[in-house]
C-alpha positions as CSV (number, residue, x, y, z in Angstrom):
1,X,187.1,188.9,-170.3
2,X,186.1,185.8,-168.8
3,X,185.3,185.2,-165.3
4,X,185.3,182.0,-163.1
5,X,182.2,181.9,-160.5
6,X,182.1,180.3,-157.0
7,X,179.9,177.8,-158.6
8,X,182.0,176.7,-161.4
9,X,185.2,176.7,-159.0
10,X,183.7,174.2,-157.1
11,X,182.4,172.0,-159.9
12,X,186.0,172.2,-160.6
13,X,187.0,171.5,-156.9
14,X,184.6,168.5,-156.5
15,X,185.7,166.5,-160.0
16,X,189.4,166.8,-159.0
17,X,188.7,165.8,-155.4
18,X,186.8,162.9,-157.0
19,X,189.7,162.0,-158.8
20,X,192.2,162.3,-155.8
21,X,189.6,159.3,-153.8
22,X,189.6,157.0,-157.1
23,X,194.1,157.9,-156.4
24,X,193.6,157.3,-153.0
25,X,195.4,160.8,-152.2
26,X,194.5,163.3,-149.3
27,X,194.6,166.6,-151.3
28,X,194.4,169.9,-151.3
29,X,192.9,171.9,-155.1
30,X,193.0,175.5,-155.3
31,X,190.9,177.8,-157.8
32,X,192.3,181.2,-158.9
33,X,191.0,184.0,-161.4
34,X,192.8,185.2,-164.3
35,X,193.9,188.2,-162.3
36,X,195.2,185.3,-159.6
37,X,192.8,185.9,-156.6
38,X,191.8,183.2,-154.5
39,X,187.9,182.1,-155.9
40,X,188.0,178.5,-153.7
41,X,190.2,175.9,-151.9
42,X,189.7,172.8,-150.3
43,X,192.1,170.5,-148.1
44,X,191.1,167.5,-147.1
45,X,191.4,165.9,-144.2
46,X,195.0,164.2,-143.5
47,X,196.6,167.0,-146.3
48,X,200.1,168.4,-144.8
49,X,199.4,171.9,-143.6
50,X,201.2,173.9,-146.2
51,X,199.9,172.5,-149.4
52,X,196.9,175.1,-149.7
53,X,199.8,177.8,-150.2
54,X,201.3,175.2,-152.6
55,X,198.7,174.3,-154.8
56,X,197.3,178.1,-155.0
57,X,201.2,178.7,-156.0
58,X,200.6,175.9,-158.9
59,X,197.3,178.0,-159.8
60,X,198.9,181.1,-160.1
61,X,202.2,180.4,-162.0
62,X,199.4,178.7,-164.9
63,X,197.5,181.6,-165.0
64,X,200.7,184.2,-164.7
65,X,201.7,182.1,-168.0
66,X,198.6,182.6,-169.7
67,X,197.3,179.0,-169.2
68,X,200.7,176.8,-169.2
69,X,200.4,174.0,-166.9
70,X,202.7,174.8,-163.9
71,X,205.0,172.3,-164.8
72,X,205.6,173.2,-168.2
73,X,206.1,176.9,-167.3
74,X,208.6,175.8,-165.0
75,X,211.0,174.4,-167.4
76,X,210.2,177.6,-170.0
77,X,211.1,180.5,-167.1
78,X,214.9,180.6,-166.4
79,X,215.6,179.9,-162.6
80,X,216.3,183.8,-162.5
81,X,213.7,184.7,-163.7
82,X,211.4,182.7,-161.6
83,X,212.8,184.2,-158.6
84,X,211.7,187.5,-159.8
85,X,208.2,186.6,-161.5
86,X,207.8,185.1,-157.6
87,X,209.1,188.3,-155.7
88,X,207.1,190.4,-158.0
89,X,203.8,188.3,-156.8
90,X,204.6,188.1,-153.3
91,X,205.9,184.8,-153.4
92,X,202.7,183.3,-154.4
93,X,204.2,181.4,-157.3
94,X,205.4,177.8,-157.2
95,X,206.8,176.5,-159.8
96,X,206.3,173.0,-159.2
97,X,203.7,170.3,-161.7
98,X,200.2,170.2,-160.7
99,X,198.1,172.9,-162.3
100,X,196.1,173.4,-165.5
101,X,194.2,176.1,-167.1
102,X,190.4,176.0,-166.4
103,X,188.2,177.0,-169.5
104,X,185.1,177.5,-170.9
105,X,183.7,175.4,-173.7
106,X,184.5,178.6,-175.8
107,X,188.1,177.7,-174.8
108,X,187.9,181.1,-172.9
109,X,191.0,181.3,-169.9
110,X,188.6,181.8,-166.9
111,X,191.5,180.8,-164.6
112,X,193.6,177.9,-162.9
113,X,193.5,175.2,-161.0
114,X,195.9,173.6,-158.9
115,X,196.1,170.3,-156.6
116,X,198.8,169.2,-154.6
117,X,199.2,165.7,-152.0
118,X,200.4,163.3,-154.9
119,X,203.0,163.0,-156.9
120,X,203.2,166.1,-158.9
121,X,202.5,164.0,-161.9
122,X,199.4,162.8,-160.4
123,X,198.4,166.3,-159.0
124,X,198.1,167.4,-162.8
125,X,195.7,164.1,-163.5
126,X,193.6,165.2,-160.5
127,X,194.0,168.9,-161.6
128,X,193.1,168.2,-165.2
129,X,190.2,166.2,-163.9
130,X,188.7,169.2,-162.7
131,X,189.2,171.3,-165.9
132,X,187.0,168.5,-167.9
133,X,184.6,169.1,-165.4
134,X,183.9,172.4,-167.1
135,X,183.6,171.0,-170.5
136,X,181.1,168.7,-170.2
């Protein structure tokens, strides 16, 4: 199995946060393992208070889904079902758009990364912008 470093988290970190300037959004981009532990998170300055839980929530439901963008899994987990994936990971899931899978060129699942302060159709550009980041 494939893990994700410090290092490569914040390659990650710093193209999406690149990507939320060009946006002109204060954000906040989290980085979690494929087991969903916290590797990185940044919030930037001017980012409301509660969107580091947020966006590691985005991270999490991508990686609990085995790499569906958060929004995506949404709409493929009944409501009910949600509510119980949540409670069973200490409601550390949101279910919201706004997080991606982060691979390695060998299209390995290393983990998720999550950004939230936009629109949450814009958080998955700035989230997806960090993903790249890895491929190149």
């Amino acid at each position: 199995m494939s893990t994700i470093t410090l290092e490569t988290a914040q390659k990650a970190i710093d193209a999406s946060l690149a990507k939320a300037k060009e946006l002109g959004y204060n954000v906040a981009v989290a980085v979690v393992d494929t087991e969903t532990s916290m590797v990185a998170l940044t919030r930037m300055d001017g980012t409301n208070p509660f969107t580091p839980d947020v966006v590691r929530g985005k991270a999490v439901a991508t990686v609990i889904s085995r790499g569906t963008p958060s929004g995506v899994a949404a709409e493929r987990f009944p409501s009910g079902l949600q509510d119980h994936v949540t409670g069973l990971y200490g409601g550390r899931v949101t279910w919201v758009q706004g997080a991606v899978a982060l691979r390695n060129v060998n299209g390995d699942l290393l983990g998720a990364i999550g950004v939230g302060g936009g629109p949450p159709e814009q958080d998955e550009v700035m989230a997806q912008a960090g993903a790249d980041a890895l491929l190149t």
